[in-house]
N, CA, C and O atoms as a Maestro MAE file, in Angstrom:
{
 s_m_m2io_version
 :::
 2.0.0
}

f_m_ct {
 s_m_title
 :::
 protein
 m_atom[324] {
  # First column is atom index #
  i_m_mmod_type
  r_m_x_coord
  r_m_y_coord
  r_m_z_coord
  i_m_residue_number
  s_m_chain_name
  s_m_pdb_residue_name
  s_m_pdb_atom_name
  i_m_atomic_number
  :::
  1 25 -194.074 -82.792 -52.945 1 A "UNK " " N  " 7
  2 3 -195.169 -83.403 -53.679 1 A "UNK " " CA " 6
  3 2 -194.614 -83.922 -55.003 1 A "UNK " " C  " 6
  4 15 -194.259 -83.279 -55.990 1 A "UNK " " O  " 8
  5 25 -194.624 -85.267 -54.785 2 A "UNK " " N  " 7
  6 3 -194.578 -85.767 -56.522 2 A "UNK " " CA " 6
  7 2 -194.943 -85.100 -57.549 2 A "UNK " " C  " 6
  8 15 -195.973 -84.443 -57.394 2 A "UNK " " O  " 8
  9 25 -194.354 -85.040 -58.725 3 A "UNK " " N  " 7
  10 3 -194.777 -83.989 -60.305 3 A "UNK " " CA " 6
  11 2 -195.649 -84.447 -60.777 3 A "UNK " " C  " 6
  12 15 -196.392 -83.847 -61.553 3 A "UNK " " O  " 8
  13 25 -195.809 -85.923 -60.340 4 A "UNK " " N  " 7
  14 3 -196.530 -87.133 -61.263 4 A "UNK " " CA " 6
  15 2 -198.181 -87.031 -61.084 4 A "UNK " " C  " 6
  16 15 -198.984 -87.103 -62.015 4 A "UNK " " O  " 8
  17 25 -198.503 -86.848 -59.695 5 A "UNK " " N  " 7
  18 3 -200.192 -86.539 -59.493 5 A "UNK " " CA " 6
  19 2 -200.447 -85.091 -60.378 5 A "UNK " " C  " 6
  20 15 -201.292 -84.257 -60.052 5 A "UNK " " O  " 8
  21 25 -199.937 -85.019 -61.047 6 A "UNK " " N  " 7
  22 3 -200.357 -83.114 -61.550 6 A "UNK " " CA " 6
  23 2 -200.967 -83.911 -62.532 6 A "UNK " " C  " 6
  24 15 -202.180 -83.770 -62.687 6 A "UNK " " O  " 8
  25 25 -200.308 -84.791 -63.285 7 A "UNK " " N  " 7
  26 3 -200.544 -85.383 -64.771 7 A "UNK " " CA " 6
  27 2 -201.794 -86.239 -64.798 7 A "UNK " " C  " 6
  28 15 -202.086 -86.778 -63.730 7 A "UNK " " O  " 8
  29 25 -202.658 -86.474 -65.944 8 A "UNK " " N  " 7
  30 3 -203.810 -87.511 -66.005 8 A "UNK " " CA " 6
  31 2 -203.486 -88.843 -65.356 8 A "UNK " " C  " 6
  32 15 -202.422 -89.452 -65.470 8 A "UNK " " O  " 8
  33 25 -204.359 -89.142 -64.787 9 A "UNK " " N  " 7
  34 3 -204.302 -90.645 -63.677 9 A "UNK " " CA " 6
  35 2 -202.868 -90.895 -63.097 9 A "UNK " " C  " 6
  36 15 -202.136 -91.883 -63.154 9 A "UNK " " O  " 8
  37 25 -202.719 -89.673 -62.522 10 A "UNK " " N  " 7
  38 3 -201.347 -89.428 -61.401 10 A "UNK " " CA " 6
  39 2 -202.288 -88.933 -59.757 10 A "UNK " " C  " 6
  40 15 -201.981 -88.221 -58.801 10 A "UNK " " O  " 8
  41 25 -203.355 -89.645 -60.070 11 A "UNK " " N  " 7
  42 3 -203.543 -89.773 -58.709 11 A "UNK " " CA " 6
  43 2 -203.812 -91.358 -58.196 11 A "UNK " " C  " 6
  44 15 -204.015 -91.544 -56.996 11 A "UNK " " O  " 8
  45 25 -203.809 -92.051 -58.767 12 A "UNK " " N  " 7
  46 3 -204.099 -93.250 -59.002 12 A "UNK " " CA " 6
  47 2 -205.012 -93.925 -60.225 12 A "UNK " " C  " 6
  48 15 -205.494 -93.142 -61.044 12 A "UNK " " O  " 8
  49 25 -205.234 -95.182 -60.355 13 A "UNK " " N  " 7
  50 3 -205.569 -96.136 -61.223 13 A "UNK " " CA " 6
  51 2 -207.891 -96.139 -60.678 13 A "UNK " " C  " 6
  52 15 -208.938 -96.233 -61.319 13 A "UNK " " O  " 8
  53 25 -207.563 -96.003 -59.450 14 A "UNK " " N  " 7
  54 3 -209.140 -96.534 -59.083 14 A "UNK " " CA " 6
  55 2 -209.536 -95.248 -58.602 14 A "UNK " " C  " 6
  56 15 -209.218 -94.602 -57.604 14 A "UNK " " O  " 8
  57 25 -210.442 -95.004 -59.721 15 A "UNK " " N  " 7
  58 3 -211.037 -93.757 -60.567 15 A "UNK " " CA " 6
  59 2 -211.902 -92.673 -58.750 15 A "UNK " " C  " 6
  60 15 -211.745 -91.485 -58.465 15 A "UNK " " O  " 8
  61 25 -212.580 -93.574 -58.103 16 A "UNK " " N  " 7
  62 3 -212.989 -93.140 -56.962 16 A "UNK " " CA " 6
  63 2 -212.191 -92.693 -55.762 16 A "UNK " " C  " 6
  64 15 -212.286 -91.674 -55.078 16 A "UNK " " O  " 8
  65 25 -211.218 -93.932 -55.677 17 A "UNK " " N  " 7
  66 3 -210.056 -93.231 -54.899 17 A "UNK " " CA " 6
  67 2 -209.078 -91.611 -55.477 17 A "UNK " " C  " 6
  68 15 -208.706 -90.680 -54.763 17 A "UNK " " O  " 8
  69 25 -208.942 -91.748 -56.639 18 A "UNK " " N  " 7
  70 3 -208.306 -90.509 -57.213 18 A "UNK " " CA " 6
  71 2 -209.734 -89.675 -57.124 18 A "UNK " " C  " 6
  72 15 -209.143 -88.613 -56.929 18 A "UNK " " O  " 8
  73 25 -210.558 -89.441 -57.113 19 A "UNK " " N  " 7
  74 3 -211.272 -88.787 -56.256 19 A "UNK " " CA " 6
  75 2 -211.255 -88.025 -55.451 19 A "UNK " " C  " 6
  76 15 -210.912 -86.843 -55.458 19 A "UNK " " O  " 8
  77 25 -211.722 -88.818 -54.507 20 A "UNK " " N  " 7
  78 3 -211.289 -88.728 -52.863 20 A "UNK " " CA " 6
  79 2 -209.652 -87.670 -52.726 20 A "UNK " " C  " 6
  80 15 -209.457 -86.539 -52.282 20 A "UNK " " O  " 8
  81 25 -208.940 -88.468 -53.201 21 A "UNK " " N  " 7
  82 3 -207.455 -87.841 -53.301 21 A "UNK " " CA " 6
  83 2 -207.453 -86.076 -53.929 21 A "UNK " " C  " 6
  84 15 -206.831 -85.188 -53.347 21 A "UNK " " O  " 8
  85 25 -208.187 -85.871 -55.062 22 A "UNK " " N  " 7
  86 3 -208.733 -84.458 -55.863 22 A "UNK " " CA " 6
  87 2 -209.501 -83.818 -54.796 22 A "UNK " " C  " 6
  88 15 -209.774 -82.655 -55.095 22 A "UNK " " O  " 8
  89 25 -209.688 -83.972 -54.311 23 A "UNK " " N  " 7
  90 3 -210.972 -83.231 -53.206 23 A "UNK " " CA " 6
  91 2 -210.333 -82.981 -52.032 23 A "UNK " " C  " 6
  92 15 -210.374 -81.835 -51.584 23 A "UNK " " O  " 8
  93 25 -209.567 -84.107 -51.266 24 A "UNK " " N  " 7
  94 3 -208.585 -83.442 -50.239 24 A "UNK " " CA " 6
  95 2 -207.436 -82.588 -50.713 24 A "UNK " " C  " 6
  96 15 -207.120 -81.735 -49.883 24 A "UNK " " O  " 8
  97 25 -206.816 -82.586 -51.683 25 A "UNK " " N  " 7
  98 3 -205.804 -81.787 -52.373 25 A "UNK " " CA " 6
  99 2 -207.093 -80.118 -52.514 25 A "UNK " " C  " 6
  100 15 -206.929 -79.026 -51.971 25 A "UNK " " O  " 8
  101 25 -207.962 -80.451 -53.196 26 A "UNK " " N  " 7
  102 3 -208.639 -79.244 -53.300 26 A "UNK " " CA " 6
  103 2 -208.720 -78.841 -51.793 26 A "UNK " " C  " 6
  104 15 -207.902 -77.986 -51.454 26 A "UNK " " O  " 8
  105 25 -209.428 -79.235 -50.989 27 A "UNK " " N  " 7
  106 3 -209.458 -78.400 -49.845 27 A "UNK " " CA " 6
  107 2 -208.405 -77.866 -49.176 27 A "UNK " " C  " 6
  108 15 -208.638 -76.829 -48.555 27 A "UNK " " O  " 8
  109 25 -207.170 -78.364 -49.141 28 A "UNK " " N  " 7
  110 3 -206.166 -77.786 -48.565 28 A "UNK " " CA " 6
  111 2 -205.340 -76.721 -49.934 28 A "UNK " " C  " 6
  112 15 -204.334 -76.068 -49.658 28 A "UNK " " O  " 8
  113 25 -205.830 -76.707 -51.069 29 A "UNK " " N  " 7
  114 3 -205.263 -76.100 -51.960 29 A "UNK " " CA " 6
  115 2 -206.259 -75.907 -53.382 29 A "UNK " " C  " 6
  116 15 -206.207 -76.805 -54.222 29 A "UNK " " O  " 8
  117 25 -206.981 -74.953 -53.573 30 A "UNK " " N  " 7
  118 3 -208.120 -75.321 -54.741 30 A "UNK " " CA " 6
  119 2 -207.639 -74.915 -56.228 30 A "UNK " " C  " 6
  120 15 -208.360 -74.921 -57.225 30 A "UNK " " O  " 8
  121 25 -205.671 -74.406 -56.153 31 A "UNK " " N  " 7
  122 3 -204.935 -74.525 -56.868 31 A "UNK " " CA " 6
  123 2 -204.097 -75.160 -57.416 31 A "UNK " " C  " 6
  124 15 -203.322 -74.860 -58.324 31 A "UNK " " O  " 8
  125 25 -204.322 -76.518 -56.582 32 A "UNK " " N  " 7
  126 3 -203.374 -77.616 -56.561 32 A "UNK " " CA " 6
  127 2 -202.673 -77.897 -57.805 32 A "UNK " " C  " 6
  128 15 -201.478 -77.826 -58.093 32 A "UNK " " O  " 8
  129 25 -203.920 -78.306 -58.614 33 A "UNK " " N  " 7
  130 3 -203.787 -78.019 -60.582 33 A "UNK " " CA " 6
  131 2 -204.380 -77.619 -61.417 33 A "UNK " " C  " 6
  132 15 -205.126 -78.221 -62.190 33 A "UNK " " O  " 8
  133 25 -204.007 -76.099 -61.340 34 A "UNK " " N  " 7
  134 3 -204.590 -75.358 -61.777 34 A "UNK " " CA " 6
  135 2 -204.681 -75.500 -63.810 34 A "UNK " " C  " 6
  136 15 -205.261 -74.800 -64.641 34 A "UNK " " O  " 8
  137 25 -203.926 -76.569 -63.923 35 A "UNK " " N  " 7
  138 3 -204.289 -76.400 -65.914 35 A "UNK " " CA " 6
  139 2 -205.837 -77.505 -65.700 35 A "UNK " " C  " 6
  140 15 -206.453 -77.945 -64.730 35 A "UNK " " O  " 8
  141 25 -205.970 -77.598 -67.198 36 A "UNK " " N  " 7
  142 3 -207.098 -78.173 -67.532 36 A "UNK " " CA " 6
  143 2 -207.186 -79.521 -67.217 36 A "UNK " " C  " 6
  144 15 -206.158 -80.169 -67.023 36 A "UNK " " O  " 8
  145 25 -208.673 -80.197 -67.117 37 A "UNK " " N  " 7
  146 3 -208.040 -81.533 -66.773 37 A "UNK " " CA " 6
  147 2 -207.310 -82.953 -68.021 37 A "UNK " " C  " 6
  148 15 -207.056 -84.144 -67.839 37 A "UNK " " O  " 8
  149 25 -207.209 -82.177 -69.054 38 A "UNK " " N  " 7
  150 3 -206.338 -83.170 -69.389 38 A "UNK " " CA " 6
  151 2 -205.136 -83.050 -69.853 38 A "UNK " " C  " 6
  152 15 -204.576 -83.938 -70.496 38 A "UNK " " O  " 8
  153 25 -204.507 -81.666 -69.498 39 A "UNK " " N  " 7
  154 3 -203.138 -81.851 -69.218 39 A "UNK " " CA " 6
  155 2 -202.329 -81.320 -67.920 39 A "UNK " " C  " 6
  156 15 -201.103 -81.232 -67.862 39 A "UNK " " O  " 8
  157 25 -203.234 -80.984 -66.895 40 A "UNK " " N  " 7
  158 3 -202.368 -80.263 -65.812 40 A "UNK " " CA " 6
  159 2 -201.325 -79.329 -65.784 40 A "UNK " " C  " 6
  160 15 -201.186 -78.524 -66.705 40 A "UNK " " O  " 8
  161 25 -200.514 -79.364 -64.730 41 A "UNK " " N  " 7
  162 3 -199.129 -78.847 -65.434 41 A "UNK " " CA " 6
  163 2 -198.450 -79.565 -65.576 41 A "UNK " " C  " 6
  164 15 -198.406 -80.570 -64.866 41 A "UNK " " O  " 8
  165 25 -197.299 -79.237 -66.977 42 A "UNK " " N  " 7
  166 3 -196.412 -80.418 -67.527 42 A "UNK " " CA " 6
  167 2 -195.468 -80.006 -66.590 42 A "UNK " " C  " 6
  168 15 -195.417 -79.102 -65.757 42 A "UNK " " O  " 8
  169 25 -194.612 -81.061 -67.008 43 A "UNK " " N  " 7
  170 3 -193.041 -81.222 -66.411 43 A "UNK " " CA " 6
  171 2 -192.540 -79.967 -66.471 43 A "UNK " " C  " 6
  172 15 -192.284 -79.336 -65.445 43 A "UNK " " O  " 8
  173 25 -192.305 -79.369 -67.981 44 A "UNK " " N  " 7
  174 3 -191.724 -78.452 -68.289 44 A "UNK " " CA " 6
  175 2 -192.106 -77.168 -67.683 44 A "UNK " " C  " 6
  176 15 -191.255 -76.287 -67.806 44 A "UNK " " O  " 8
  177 25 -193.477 -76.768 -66.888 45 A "UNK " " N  " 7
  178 3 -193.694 -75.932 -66.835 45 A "UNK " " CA " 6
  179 2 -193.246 -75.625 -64.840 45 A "UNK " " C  " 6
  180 15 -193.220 -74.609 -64.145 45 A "UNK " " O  " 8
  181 25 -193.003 -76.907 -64.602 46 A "UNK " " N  " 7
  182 3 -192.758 -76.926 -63.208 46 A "UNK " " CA " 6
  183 2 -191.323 -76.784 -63.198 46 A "UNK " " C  " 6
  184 15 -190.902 -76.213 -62.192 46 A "UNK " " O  " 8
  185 25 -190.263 -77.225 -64.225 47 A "UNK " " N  " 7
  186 3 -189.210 -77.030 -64.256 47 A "UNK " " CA " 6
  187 2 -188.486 -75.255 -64.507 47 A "UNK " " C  " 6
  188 15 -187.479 -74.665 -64.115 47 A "UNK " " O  " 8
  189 25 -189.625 -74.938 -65.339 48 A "UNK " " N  " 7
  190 3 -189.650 -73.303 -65.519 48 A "UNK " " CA " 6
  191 2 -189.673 -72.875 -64.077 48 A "UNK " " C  " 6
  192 15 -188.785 -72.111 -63.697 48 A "UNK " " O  " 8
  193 25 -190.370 -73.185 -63.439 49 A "UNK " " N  " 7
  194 3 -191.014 -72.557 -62.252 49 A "UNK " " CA " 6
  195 2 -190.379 -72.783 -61.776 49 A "UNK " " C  " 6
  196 15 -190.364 -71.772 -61.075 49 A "UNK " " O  " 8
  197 25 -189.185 -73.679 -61.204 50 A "UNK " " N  " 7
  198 3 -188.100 -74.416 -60.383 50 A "UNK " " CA " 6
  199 2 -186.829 -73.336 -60.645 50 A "UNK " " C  " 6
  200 15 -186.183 -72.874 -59.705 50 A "UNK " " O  " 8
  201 25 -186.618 -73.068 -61.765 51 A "UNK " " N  " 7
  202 3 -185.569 -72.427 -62.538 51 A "UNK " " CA " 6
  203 2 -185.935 -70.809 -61.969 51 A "UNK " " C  " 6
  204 15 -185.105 -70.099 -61.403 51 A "UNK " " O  " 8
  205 25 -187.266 -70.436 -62.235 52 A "UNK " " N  " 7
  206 3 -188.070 -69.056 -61.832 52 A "UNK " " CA " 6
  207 2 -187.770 -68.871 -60.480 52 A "UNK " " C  " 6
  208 15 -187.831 -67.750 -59.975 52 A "UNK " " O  " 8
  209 25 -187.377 -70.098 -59.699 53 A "UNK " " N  " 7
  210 3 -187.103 -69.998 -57.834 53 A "UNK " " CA " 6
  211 2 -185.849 -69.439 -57.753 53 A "UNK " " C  " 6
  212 15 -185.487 -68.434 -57.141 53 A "UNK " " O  " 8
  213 25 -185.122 -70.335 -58.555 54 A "UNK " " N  " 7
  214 3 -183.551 -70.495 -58.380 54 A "UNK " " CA " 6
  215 2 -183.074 -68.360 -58.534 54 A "UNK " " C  " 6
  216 15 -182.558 -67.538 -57.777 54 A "UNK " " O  " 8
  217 25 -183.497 -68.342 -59.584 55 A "UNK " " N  " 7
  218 3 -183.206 -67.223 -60.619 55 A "UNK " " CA " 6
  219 2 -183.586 -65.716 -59.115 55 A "UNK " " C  " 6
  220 15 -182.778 -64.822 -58.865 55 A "UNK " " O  " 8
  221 25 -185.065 -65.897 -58.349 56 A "UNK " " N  " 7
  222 3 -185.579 -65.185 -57.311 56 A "UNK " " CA " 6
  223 2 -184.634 -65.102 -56.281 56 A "UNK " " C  " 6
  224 15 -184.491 -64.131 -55.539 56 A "UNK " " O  " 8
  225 25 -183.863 -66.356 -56.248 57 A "UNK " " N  " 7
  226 3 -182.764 -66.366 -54.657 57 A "UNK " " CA " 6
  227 2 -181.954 -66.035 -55.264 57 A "UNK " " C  " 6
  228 15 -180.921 -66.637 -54.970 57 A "UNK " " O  " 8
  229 25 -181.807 -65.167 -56.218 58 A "UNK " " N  " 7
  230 3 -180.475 -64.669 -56.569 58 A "UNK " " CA " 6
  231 2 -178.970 -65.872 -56.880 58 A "UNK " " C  " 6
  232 15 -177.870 -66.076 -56.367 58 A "UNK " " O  " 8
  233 25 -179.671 -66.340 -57.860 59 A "UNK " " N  " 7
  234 3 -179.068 -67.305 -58.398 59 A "UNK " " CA " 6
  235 2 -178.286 -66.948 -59.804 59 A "UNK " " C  " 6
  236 15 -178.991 -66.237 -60.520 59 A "UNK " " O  " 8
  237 25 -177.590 -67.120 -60.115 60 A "UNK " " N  " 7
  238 3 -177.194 -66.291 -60.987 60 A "UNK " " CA " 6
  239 2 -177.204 -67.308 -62.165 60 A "UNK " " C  " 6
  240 15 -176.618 -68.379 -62.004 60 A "UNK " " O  " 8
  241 25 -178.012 -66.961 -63.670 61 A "UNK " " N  " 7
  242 3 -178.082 -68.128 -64.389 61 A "UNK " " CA " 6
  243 2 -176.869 -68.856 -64.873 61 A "UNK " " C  " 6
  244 15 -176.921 -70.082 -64.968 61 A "UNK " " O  " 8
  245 25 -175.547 -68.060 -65.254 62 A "UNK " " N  " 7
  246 3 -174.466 -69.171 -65.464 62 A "UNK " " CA " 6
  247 2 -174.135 -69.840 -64.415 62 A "UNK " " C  " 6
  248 15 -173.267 -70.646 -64.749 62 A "UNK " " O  " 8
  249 25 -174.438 -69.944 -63.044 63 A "UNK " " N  " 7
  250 3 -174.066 -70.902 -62.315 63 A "UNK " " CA " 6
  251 2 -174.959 -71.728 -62.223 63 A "UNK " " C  " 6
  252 15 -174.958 -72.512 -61.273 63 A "UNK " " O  " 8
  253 25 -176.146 -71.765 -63.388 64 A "UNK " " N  " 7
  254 3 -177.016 -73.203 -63.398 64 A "UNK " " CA " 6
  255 2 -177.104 -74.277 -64.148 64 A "UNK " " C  " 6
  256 15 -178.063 -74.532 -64.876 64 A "UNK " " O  " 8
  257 25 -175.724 -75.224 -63.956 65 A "UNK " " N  " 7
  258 3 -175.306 -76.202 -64.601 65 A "UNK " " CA " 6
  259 2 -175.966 -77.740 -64.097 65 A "UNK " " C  " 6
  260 15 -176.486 -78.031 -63.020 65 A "UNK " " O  " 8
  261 25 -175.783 -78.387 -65.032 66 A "UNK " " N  " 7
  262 3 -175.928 -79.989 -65.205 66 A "UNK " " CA " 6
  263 2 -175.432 -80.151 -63.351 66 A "UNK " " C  " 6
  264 15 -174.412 -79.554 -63.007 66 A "UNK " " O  " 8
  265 25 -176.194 -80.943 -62.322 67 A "UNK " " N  " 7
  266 3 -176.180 -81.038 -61.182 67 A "UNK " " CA " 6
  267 2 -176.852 -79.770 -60.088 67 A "UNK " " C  " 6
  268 15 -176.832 -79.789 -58.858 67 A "UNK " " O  " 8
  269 25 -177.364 -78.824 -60.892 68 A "UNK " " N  " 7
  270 3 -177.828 -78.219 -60.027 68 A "UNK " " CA " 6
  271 2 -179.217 -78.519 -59.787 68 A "UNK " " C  " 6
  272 15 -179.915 -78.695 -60.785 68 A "UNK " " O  " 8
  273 25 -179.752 -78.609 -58.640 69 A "UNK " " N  " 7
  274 3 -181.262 -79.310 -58.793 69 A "UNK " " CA " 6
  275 2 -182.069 -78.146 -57.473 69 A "UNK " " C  " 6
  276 15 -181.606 -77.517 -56.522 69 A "UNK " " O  " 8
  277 25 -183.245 -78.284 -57.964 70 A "UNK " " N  " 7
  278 3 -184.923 -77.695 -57.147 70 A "UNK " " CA " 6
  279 2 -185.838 -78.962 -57.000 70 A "UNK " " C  " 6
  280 15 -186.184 -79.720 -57.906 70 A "UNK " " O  " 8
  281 25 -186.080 -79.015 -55.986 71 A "UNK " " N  " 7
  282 3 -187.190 -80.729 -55.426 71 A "UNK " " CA " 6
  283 2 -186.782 -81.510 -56.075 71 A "UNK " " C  " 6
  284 15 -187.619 -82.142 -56.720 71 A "UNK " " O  " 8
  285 25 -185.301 -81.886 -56.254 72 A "UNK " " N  " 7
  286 3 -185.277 -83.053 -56.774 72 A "UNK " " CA " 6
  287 2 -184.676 -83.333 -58.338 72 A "UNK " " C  " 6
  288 15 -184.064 -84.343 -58.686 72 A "UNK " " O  " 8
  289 25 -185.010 -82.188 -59.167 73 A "UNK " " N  " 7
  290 3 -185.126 -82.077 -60.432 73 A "UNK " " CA " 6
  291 2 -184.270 -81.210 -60.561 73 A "UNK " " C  " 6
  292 15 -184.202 -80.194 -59.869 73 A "UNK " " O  " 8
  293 25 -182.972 -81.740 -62.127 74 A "UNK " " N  " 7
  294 3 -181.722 -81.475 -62.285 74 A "UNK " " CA " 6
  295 2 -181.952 -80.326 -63.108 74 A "UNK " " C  " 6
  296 15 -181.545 -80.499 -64.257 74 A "UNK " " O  " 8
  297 25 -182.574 -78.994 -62.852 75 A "UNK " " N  " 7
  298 3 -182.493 -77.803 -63.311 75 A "UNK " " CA " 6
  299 2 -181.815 -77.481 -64.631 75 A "UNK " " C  " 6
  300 15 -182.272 -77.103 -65.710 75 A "UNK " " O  " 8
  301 25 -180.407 -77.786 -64.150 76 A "UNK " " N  " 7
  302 3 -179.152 -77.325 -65.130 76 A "UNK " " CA " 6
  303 2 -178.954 -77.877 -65.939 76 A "UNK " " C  " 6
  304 15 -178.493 -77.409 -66.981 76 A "UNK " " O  " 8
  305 25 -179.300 -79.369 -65.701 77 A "UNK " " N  " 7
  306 3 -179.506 -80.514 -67.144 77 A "UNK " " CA " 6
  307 2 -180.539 -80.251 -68.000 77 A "UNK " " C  " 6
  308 15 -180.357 -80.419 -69.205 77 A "UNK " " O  " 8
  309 25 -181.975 -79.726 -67.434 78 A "UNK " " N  " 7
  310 3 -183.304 -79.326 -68.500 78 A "UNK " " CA " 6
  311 2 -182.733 -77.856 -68.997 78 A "UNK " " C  " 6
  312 15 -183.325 -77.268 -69.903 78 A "UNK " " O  " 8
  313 25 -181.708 -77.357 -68.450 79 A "UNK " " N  " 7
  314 3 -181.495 -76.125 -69.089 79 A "UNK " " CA " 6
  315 2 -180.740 -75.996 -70.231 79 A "UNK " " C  " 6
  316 15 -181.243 -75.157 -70.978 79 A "UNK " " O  " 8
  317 25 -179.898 -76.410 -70.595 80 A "UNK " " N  " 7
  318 3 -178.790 -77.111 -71.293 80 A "UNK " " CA " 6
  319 2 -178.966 -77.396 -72.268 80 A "UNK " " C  " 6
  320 15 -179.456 -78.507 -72.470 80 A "UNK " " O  " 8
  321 25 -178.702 -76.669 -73.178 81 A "UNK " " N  " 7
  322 3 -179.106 -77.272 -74.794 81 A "UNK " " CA " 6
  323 2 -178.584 -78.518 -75.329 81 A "UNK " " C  " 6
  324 15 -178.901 -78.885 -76.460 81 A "UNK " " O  " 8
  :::
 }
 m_bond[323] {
  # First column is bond index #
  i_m_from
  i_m_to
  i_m_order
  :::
  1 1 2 1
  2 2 3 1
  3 3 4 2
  4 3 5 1
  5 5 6 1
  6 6 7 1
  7 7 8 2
  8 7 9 1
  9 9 10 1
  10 10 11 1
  11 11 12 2
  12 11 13 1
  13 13 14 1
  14 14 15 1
  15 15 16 2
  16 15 17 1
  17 17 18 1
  18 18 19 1
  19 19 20 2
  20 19 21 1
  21 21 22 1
  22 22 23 1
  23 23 24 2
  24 23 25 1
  25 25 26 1
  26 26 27 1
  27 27 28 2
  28 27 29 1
  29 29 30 1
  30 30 31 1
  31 31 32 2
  32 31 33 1
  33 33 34 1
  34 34 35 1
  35 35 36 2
  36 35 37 1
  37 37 38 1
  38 38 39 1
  39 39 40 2
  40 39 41 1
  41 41 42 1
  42 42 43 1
  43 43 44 2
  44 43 45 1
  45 45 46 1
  46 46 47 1
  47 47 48 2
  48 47 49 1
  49 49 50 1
  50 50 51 1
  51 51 52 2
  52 51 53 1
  53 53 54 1
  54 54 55 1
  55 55 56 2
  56 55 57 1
  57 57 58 1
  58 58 59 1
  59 59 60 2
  60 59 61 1
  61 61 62 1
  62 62 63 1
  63 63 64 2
  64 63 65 1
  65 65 66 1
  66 66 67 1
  67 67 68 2
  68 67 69 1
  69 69 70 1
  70 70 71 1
  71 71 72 2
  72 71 73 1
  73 73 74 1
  74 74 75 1
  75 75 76 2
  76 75 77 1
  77 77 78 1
  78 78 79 1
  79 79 80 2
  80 79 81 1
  81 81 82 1
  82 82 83 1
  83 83 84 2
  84 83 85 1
  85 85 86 1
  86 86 87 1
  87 87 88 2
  88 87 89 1
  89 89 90 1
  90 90 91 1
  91 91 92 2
  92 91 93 1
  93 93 94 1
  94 94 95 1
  95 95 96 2
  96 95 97 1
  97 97 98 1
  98 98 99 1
  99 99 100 2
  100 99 101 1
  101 101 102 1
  102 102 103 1
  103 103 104 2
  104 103 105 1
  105 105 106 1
  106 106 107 1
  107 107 108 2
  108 107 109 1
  109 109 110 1
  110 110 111 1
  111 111 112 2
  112 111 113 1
  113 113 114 1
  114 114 115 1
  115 115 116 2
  116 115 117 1
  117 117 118 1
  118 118 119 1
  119 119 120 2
  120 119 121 1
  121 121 122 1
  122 122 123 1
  123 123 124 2
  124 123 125 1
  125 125 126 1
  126 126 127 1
  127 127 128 2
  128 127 129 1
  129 129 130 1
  130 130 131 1
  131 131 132 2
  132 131 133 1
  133 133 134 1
  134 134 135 1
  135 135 136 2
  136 135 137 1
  137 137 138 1
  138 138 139 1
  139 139 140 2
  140 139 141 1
  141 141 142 1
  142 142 143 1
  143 143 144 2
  144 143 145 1
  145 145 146 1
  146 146 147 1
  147 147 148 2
  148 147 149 1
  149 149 150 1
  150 150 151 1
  151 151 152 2
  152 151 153 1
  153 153 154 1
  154 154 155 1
  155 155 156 2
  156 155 157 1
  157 157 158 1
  158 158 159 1
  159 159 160 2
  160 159 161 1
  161 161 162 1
  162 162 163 1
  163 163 164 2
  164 163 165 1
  165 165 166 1
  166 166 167 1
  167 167 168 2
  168 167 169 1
  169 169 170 1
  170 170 171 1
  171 171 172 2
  172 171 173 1
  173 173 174 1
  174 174 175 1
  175 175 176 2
  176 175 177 1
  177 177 178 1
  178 178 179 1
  179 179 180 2
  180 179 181 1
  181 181 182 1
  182 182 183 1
  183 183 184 2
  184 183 185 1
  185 185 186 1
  186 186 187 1
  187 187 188 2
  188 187 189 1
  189 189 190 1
  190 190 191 1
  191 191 192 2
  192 191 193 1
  193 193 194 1
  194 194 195 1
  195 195 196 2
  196 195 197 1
  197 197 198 1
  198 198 199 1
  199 199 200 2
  200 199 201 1
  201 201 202 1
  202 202 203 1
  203 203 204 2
  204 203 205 1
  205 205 206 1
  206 206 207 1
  207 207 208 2
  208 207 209 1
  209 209 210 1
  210 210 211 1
  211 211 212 2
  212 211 213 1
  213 213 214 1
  214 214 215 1
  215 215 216 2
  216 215 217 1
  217 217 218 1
  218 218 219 1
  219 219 220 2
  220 219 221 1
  221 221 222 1
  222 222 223 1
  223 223 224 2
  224 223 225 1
  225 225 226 1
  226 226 227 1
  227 227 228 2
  228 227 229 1
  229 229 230 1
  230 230 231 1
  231 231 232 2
  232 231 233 1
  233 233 234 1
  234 234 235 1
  235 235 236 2
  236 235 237 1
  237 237 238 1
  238 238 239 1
  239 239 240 2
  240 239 241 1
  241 241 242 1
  242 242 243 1
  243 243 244 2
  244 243 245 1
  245 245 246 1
  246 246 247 1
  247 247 248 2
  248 247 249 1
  249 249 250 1
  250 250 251 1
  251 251 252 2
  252 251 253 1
  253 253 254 1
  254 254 255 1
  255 255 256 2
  256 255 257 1
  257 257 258 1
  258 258 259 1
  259 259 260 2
  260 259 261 1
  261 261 262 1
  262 262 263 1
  263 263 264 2
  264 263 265 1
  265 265 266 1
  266 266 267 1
  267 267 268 2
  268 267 269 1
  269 269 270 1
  270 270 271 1
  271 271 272 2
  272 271 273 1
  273 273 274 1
  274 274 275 1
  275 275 276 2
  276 275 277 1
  277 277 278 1
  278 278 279 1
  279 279 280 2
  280 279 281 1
  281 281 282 1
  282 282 283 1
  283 283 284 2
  284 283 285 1
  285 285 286 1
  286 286 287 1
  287 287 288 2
  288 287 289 1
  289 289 290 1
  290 290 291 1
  291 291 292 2
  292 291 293 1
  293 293 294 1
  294 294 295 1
  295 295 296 2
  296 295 297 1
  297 297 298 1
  298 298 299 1
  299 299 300 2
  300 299 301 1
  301 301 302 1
  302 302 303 1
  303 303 304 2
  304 303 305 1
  305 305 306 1
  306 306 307 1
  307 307 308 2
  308 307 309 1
  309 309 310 1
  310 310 311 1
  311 311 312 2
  312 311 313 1
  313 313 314 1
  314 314 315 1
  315 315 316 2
  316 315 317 1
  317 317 318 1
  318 318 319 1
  319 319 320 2
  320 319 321 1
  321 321 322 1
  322 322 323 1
  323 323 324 2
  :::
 }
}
C-alpha cells in the first residue's frame, strides 16, 4: 500500500471518489488510518514502524545502513544522522 493515501487528499483529488475509496479501506480495515483526519500517519511514523519490523526479525541495529530498505523505504538512510 502506498504511504501517500495515509496523508490528506492521498486518496484522490475528487472529494466523492476519495470517499468511496475511505469506506472500502474501512471495511476491509477500520484501522487503516488510524491518526486524525488531518494528519494521518506521517512518513516518519511508518518509517519507525518499518525500523520496529526490522529490529522484531532480529535485525540487529548496526547492520541498518544507508540501502537497507522495508516496502520500499531506505530504512538505514532515515536512520542516519
Amino acid at each position: 500500500m502506498a504511504t501517500h493515501i495515509r496523508q490528506p487528499g492521498g486518496l484522490g483529488k475528487d472529494l466523492d471518489r476519495a470517499e468511496r475509496r475511505a469506506a472500502a479501506l474501512a471495511a476491509i480495515d477500520e484501522d487503516w488510518n488510524p491518526g486524525d483526519d488531518d494528519h494521518g500517519w506521517t512518513v516518519d511514523w511508518q518509517r519507525h514502524t518499518y525500523l520496529t519490523q526490522l529490529l522484531d526479525q532480529s535485525v540487529r541495529l548496526t547492520t541498518i545502513t544507508a540501502g537497507v530498505t522495508r516496502h520500499r523505504e531506505d530504512i538505514g538512510r532515515w536512520l542516519a544522522p
